[in-house]
N, C-alpha and C positions, 0 to 999 in steps of 0.2 A: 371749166370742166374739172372739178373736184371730182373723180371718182375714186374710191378709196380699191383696192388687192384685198384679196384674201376670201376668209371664208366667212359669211355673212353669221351675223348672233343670232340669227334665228334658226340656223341649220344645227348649229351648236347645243343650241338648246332641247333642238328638238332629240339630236344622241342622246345628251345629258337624259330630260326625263324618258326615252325609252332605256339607258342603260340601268337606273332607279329601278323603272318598271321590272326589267328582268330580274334584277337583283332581291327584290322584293319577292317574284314569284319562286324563284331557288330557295329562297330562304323559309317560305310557305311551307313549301314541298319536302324539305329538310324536315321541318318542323314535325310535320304530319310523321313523316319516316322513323323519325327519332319517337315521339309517340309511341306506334306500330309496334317495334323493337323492344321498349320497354315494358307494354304489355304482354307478349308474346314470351320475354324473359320473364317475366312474372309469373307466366302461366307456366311456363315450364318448372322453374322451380318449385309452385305450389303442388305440380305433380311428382317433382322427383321427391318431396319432403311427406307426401301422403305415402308415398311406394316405401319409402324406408322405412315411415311408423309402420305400416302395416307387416313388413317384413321385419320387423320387429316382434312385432306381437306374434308374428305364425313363429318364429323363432320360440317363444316364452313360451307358445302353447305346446311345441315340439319337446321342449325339453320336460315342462311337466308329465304332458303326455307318455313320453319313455319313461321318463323313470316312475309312474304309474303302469304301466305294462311291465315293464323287466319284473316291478314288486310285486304282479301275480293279481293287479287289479285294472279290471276296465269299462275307465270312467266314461260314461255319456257326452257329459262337456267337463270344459277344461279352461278357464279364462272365459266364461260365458260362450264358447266357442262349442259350436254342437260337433260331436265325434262319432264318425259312420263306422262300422266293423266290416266288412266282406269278405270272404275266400282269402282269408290268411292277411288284407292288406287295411291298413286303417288311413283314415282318410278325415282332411278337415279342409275348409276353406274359412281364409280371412278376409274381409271385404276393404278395397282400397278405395274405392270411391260408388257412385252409384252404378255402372254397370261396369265395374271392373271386378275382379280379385285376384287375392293368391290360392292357389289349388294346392295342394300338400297331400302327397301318399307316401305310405310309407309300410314296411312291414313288421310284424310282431318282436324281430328283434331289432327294434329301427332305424335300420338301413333304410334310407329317404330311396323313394325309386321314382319319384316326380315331386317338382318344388319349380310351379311355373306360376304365369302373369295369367290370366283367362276372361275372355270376357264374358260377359253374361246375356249380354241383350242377343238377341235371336238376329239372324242377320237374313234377307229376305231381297235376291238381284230386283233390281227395275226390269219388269217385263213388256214396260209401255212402249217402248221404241224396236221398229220389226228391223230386225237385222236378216238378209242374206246370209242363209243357210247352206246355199249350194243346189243342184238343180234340183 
């Protein structure tokens, strides 16, 4: 009766390649994460780096702009940038991306009195799902 103690090599084995296997799917899943992350950082940066040109440029077109009004002239555009006139306030938008902009008002002696982000696309609720209104 040779019977040997212990924990047989096939029980062994079979931890071994299930511990492999997990490790293996962690490391999947990491992988995918890290991905995710990196474009997500990417994307954000290409928008904060669009925001700044653009507010940039509504900056260069502000300043042309004044100092075009204070000297008693007013221009149409300015930086290819078309320029509204209304009830004392002048007004431009710089485009940041395709449905985005900067909005820029301002008055004849230009004190800025709006200098915001705006979006453009028309925004339109889902009305397909009936929601409980009350009785």
């Amino acid at each position: 009766m040779n019977r040997r103690k212990g924990v047989a090599v096939g029980a062994v084995s079979l931890v071994l390649i299930f511990s492999i296997l997990c490790l293996t799917i962690f490391t999947l899943l990491t992988l995918g994460t890290a991905r995710s992350e990196a474009n997500l950082a990417r994307c954000a940066a290409d928008s904060v780096k669009s925001f700044y040109a653009a507010d940039t440029e509504a900056e260069r077109v502000y300043s042309e702009l004044v100092g075009a009004v204070l000297g008693g002239k007013l221009p149409r555009t300015v930086r290819g940038t078309h320029i509204e006139y209304s009830d004392g306030y002048i007004g431009f938008i710089c485009p940041l991306s395709d449905n985005r902009s900067i909005s820029v008002l301002i008055l004849a002696d230009g004190t800025i009195v709006q200098w915001r982000e705006t979006d453009d696309e028309n925004w339109t609720p889902d009305e397909s799902l009936r929601v409980w209104g009350g009785e």
